[in-house]
C-alpha positions in Angstrom: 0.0 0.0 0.0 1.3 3.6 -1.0 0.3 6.0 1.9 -1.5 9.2 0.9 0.1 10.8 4.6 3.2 9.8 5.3 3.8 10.7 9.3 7.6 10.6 10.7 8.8 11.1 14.1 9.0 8.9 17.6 6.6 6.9 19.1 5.9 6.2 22.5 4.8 3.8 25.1 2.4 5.8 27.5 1.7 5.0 31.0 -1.3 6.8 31.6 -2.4 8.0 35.4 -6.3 6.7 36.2 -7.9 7.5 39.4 -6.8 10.8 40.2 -3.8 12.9 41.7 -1.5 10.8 44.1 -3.0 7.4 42.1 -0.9 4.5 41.9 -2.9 3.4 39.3 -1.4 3.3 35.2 -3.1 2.5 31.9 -0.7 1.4 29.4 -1.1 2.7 26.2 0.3 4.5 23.0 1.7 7.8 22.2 4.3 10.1 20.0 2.6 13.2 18.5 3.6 11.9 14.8 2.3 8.5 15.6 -1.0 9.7 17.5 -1.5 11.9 14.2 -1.1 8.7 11.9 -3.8 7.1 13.8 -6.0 10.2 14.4 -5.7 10.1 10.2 -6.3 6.4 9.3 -9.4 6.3 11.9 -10.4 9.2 9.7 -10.9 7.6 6.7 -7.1 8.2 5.1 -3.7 6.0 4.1 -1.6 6.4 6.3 1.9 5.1 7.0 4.6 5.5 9.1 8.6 6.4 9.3 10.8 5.8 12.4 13.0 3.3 14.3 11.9 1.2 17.2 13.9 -1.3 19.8 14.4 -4.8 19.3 11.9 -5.0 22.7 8.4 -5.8 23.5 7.2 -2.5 23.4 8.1 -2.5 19.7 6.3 -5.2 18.9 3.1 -4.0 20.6 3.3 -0.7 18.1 3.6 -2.6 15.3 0.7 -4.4 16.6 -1.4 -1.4 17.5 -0.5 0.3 13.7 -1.4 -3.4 12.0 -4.6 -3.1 13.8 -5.4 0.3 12.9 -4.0 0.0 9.1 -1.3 2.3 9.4 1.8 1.2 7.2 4.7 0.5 9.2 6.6 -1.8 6.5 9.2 1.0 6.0 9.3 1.0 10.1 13.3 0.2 10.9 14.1 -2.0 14.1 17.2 -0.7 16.3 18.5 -3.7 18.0 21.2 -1.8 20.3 18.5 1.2 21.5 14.8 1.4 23.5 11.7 1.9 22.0 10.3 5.5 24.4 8.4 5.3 27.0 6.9 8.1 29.0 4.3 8.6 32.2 1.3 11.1 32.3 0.3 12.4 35.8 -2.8 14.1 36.8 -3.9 17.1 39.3 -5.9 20.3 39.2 -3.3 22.2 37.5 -3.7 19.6 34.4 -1.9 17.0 32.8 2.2 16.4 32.9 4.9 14.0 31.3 7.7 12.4 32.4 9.5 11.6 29.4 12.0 8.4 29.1 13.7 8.7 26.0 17.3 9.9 25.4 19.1 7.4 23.3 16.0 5.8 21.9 15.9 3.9 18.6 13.6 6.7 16.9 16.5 9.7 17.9 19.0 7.4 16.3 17.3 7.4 13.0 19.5 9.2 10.4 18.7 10.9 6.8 20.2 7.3 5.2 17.5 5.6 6.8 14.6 7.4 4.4 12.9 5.8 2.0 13.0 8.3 -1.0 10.4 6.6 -3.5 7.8 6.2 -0.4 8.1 9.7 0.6 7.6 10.8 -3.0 4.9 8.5 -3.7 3.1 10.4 -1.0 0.4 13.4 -1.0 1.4 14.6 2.2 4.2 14.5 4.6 3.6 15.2 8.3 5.9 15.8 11.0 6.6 17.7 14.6 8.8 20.1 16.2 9.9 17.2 18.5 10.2 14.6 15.4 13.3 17.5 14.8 14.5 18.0 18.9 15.2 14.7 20.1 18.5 14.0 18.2 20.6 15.8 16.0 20.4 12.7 13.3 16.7 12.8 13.5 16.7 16.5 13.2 18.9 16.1 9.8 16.4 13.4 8.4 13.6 15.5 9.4 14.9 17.7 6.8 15.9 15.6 4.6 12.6 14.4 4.4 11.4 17.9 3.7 13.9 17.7 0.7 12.8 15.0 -0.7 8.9 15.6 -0.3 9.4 19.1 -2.3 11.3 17.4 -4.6 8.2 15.1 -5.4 5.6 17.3 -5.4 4.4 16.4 -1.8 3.2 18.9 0.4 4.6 19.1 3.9 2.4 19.4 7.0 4.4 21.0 10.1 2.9 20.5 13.8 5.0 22.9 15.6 4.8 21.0 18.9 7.0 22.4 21.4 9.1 21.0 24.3 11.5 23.5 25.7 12.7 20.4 27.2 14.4 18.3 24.8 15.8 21.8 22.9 17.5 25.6 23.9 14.6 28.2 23.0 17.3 29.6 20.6 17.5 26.3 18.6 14.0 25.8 19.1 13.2 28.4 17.2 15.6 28.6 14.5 14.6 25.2 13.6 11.1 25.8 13.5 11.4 28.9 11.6 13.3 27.1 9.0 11.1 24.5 8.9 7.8 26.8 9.2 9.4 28.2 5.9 9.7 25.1 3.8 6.2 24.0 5.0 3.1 24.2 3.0 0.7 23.5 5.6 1.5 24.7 9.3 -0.5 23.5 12.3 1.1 25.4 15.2 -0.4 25.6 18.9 -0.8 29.9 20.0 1.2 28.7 23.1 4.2 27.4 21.5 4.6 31.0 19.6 4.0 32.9 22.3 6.8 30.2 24.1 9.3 30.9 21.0 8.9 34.9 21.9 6.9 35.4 18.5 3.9 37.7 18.8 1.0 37.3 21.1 -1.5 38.5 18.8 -3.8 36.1 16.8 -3.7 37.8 13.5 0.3 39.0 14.2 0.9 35.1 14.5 -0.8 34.2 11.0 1.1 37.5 9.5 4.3 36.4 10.7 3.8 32.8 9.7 2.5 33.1 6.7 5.2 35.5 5.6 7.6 32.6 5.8 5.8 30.5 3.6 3.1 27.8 4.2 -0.4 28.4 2.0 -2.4 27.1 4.6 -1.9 27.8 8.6 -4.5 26.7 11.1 -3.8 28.3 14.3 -4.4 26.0 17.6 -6.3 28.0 20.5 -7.4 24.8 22.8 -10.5 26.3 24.2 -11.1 28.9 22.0 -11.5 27.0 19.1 -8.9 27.7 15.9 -8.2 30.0 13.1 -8.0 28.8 9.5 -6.1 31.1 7.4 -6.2 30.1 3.3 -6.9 31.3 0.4 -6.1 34.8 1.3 -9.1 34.5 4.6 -9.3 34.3 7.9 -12.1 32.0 9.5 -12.4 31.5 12.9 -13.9 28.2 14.4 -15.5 28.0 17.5 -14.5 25.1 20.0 -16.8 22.1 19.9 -18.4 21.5 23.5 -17.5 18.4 25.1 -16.7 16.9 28.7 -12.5 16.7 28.8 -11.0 14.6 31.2 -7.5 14.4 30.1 -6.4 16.5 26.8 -2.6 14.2 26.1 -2.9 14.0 22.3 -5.7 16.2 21.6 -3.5 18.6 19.3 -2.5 15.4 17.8 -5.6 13.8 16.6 -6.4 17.6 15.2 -3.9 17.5 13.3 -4.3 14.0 11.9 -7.9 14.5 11.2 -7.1 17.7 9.3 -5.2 16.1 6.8 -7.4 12.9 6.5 -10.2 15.7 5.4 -7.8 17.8 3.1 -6.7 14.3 1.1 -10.5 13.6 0.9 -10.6 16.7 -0.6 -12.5 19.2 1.8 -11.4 22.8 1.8 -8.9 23.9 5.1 -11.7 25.6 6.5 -14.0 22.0 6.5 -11.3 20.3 7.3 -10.3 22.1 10.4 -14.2 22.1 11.0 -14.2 18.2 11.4 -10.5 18.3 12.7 -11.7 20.2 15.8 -14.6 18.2 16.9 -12.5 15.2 16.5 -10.2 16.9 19.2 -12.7 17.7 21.3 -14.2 14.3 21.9 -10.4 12.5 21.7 -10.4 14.8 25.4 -13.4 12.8 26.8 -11.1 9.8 27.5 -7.7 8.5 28.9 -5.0 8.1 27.0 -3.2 9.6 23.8 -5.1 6.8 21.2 -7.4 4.7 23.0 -10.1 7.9 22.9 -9.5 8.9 19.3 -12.5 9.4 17.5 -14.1 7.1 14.8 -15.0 9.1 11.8 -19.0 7.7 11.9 -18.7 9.1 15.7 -17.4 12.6 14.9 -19.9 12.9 12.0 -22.3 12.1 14.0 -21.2 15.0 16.7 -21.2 17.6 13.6 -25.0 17.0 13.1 
C-alpha cells in the first residue's frame, strides 16, 4: 500500500495515570505526537503510513501491533537492535496533565537521513511531521529535513505541527529550527502557546502575519479552548470550539492534526477540514490516553449534526 500521509517522528509507550492525583494506578497505552496523528488520520478515513525506528523489545512489537490493527503502514518502520523503544508517564492534578519523558538514546532519535525511503516519501500526497520529530537528536533533526527535501522534490506537500518542548531543545534552537522549517512548510498546524513560548507575537492575526510571511499556504492556528483559526486562500475564518466533557487532553492537538489532513486528502477545503478536525479533538479529550479515545470518523460525524 502507498500511503496518501506519510507521518515521521518517535513513538511512544504511554503510561497513563487513572484515578486521580496521588493514584498509583497506570493505563498502558500508546503515544508520540507523529504517531498519535497517523492514527487520528487512518481512523479518519485516510492512508496512512509511518517512518521511524523502534527497539528490538516488547514494546516495539506491541506498536507494530497497535498500527497493524489500525492499518497504518509501518513496512518502512526500521528496528534498532542496540537502542529502546520511548516510554513516558502522564500524571494528573488540578493544574492539568504532565509528562515524564524516558527517552534519550531511543531507537527513533538514532534514525538518520540514510534511513529514508526516498520513493515512499515521493509516492506520498502529504508529509507530516513535529517540532519534537526535529528536537530529540541531532540525526533525526537532519532526516527531518531531509525528508522535507525529498517531499518538495516530489511534489508532496509538507504538514508542520510545531509542537514544542523547551525540554528536549534551547529556545534559541528551538526556534531557528522551527522557523526554518515553518518556511519550507506548505501546511503549518502550530499551537498559540508554542509561539508565544518561542517569543513570536502574542496576537492572533500578528501570529498568522508572521507565519505566513515565511511560507506555508495554509496555517491553522491552535487555541485549545477557544476553538482555531484557519487562514487560506487569502481568509481568515475563525472556528468556534466544539463542546464536550475533557478529562484528560494528552494527544488532543494530535488527533487535530491528523484528522485535518485525513479531510484535506478527501478533498474538503482547510476551512472543512479544520471544522471536522476540531470536533474530532474535542471528543479525543473525553477519554484517557493519547489513542485509545481517538474518534471514529461515523462518531465525529455524527457529533457535527
Amino acid at each position: 500500500m502507498q500511503p496518501d500521509i506519510i507521518a515521521y517522528g518517535e513513538p511512544m509507550v504511554e503510561f497513563n495515570q487513572t484515578g486521580g492525583a496521588g493514584s498509583r494506578s497506570y493505563l498502558q497505552g500508546f503515544g508520540g505526537d507523529t504517531s498519535n496523528a497517523a492514527i487520528a488520520a487512518a481512523r479518519a478515513g485516510a492512508r496512512v503510513g509511518y517512518l521511524t525506528a523502534l527497539g528490538d523489545d516488547a514494546y516495539a512489537r506491541l506498536f507494530r501491533d497497535l498500527w497493524a490493527a489500525e492499518g497504518v503502514d509501518a513496512s518502512r518502520v526500521r528496528t534498532d537492535a542496540e537502542a529502546p523503544t520511548a516510554v513516558y508517564f502522564v500524571t494528573h492534578d488540578d493544574r492539568g496533565h504532565h509528562f515524564s519523558f524516558f527517552r534519550k538514546g531511543s531507537a527513533a532519535s538514532r534514525y538518520r537521513a540514510a534511513d529514508l525511503p526516498q520513493d515512499y516519501i515521493q509516492g506520498a500526497k502529504i508529509l507530516h511531521l513535529s517540532g519534537i520529530s526535529l528536537a530529540i537528536s541531532d540525526s533525526a533533526c537532519d532526516a527531518g529535513f531531509a525528508a522535507i527535501e525529498m517531499a518538495r522534490a516530489g511534489g508532496v506537500k509538507v504538514s508542520l505541527d510545531t509542537n514544542l518542548r523547551l525540554k528536549l531543545w534551547p529556545k534559541a534552537r528551538a526556534r531557528a529550527v522551527l522557523t526554518e522549517a515553518m518556511r519550507l512548510c506548505d501546511l503549518c498546524l502550530p499551537s498559540y502557546d508554542d509561539i508565544v513560548a518561542l517569543d513570536g507575537p502574542t496576537d492572533p492575526d500578528a501570529i498568522l502575519d508572521w507565519i505566513g510571511g515565511l511560507g506555508p499556504s495554509v496555517i491553522v492556528l491552535k487555541r485549545g479552548g477557544e476553538g482555531a483559526i484557519v487562514s487560506a486562500g487569502g481568509r481568515r475564518t475563525r472556528l468556534a470550539p466544539h463542546t464536550c466533557k475533557p478529562v484528560d487532553a494528552t494527544g488532543a492537538g494530535d488527533c487535530f492534526g491528523g484528522s485535518f489532513l485525513a479531510r484535506l486528502v478527501a478533498g474538503d477545503d482547510p476551512v472543512a477540514a479544520a471544522r471536522y478536525a476540531g470536533v474530532a479533538a474535542a471528543l479525543s479529550t473525553e477519554g484517557y490516553g493519547a489513542v485509545e479515545p481517538i474518534p471514529q470518523a461515523a462518531r465525529v460525524r455524527a457529533a457535527m449534526g
